[in-house]
C-alpha positions as CSV (number, residue, x, y, z in Angstrom):
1,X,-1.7,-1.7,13.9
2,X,-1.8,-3.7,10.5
3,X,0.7,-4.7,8.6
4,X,-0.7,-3.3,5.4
5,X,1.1,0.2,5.8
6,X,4.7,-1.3,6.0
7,X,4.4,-3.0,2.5
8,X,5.4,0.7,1.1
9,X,8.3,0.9,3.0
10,X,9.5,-2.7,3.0
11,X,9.6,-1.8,-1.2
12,X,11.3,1.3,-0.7
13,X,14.2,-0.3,1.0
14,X,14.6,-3.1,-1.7
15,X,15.1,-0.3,-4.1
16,X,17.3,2.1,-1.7
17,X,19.3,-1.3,-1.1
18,X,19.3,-2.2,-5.3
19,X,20.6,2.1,-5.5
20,X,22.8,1.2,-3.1
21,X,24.4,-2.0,-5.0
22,X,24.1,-0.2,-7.9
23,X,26.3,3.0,-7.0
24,X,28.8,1.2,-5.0
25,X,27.6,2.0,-1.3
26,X,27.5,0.6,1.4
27,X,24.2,2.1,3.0
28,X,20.6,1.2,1.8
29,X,19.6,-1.3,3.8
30,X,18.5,-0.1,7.0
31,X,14.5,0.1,6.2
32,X,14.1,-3.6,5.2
33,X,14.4,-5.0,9.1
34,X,12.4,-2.2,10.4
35,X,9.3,-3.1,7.7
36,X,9.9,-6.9,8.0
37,X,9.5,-6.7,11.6
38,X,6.2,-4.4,11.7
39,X,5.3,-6.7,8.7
40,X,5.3,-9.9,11.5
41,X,4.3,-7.8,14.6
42,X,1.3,-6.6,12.6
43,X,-1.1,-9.3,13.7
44,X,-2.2,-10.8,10.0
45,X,-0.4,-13.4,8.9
46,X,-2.2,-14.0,6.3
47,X,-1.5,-10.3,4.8
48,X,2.4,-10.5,5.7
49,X,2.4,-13.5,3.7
50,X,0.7,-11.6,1.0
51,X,3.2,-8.9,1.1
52,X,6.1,-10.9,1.8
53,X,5.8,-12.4,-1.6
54,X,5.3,-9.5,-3.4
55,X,8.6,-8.2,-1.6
56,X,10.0,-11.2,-2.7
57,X,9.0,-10.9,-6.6
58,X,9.8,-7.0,-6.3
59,X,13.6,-8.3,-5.0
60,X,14.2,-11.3,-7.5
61,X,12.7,-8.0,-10.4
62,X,15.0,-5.8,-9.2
63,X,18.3,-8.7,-8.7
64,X,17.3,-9.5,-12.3
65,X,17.5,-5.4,-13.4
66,X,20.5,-4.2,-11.2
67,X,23.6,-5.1,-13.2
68,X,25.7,-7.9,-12.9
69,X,28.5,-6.3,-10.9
70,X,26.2,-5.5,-8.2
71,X,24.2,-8.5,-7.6
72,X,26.2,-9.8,-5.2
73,X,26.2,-6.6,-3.2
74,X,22.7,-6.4,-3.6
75,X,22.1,-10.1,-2.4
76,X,23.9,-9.3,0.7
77,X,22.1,-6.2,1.4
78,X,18.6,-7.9,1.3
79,X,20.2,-10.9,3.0
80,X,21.2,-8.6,6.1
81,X,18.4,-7.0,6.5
82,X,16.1,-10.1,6.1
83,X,18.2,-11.5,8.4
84,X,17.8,-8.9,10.6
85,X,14.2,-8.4,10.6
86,X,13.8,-11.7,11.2
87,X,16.2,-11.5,14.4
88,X,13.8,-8.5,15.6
89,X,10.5,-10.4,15.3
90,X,11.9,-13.7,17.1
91,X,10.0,-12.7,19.7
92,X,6.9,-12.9,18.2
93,X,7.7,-16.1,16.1
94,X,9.1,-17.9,18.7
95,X,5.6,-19.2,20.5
96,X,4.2,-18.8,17.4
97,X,6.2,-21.6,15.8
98,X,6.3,-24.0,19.0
């Protein structure tokens, strides 16, 4: 498994989380820890890092595009779920890190 096919889906939760912010729901984060984590468990670091960033432009685009009322609702949704997909891969980064 690579991590290549979980870019898609890492994107379309940034944007169901920015909908989300947008309209005032609380929902629309839920795919962003499931991508990040198959984005680390993929084996390539090199290509997570590559498609971390590009999460990371595509989320600072859309923060800049959402609206100001909803930034901060959309700053915590990415923040969870980072937070979160980081929590799921801590198996994986643990050893890797020490």
């Amino acid at each position: 498994m690579g991590p290549l096919p979980f870019a898609p889906l890492l994107l379309l939760g940034i944007e169901r989380a920015a909908r989300a912010a947008r309209d005032g729901r609380g929902q629309g984060w839920g795919l962003i820890p499931l991508a990040l984590a198959y984005l680390i468990y993929g084996g390539y670091p090199e290509v997570a890092y590559i498609e971390a960033t590009l999460a990371a432009v595509w989320t600072l685009w859309r923060f800049a595009n959402v609206g100001s009322g909803a930034r901060a609702r959309f700053a915590g949704k990415i923040a969870l779920g980072g937070a979160l997909g980081i929590a799921l891969a801590l198996p994986l980064l643990v050893p890797f890190l020490a």
